[in-house]
N, C-alpha and C positions, 0 to 999 in steps of 0.2 A: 504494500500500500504506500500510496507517497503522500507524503507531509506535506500541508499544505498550510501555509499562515494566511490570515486573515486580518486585516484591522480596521475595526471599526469607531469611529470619533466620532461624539455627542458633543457640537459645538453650538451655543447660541450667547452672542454677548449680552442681553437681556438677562438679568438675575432672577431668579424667583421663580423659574419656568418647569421645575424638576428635572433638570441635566445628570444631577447625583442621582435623586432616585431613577431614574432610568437606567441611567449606566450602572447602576447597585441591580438593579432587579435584572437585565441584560447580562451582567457577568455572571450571576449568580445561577440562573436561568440555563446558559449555555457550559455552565460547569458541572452542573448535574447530569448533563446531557451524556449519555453512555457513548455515544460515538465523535464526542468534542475530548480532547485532550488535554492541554491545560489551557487557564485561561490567566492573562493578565490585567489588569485591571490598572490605570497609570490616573493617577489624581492630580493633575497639573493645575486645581485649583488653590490659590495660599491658605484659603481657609481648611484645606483637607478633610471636607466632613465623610465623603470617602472612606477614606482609610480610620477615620473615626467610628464609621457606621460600622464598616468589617471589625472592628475590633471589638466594637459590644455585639454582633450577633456570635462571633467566633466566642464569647465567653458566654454566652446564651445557651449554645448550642453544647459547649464542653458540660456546664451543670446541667443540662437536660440529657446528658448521656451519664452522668455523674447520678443521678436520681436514677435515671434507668437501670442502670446496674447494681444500686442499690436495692433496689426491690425484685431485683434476678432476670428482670428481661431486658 
């Protein structure tokens, strides 16, 4: 099979338009995807709310596997 890259960029210089949440639910989206391979995700905004949002759902997601195993499934 051949590698194939892709890139895709959510630009609009108008603020307030959900640029993040798009490209949060789009990365997210295509990384669950079973026949997508990795995904990148680049936050060229200075506010970073990006990489901000991935870091609270990544620890959302660690105690909700942290609970799960707590109670054996």
């Amino acid at each position: 099979m051949r590698n194939v890259t892709f890139v895709i960029a959510v630009t609009l210089l108008k603020g307030g338009v959900g640029k993040t949440t798009t490209s949060i639910g789009l990365g997210l989206s295509l990384g669950r995807e079973p026949r997508v391979g990795q995904v990148l995700l680049v936050d060229a905004d200075p506010q970073a709310s990006a990489t901000a949002s991935r870091v609270a759902l990544a620890r959302r997601e660690n105690q909700l596997a942290a609970r799960r195993a707590e109670a054996g499934g």
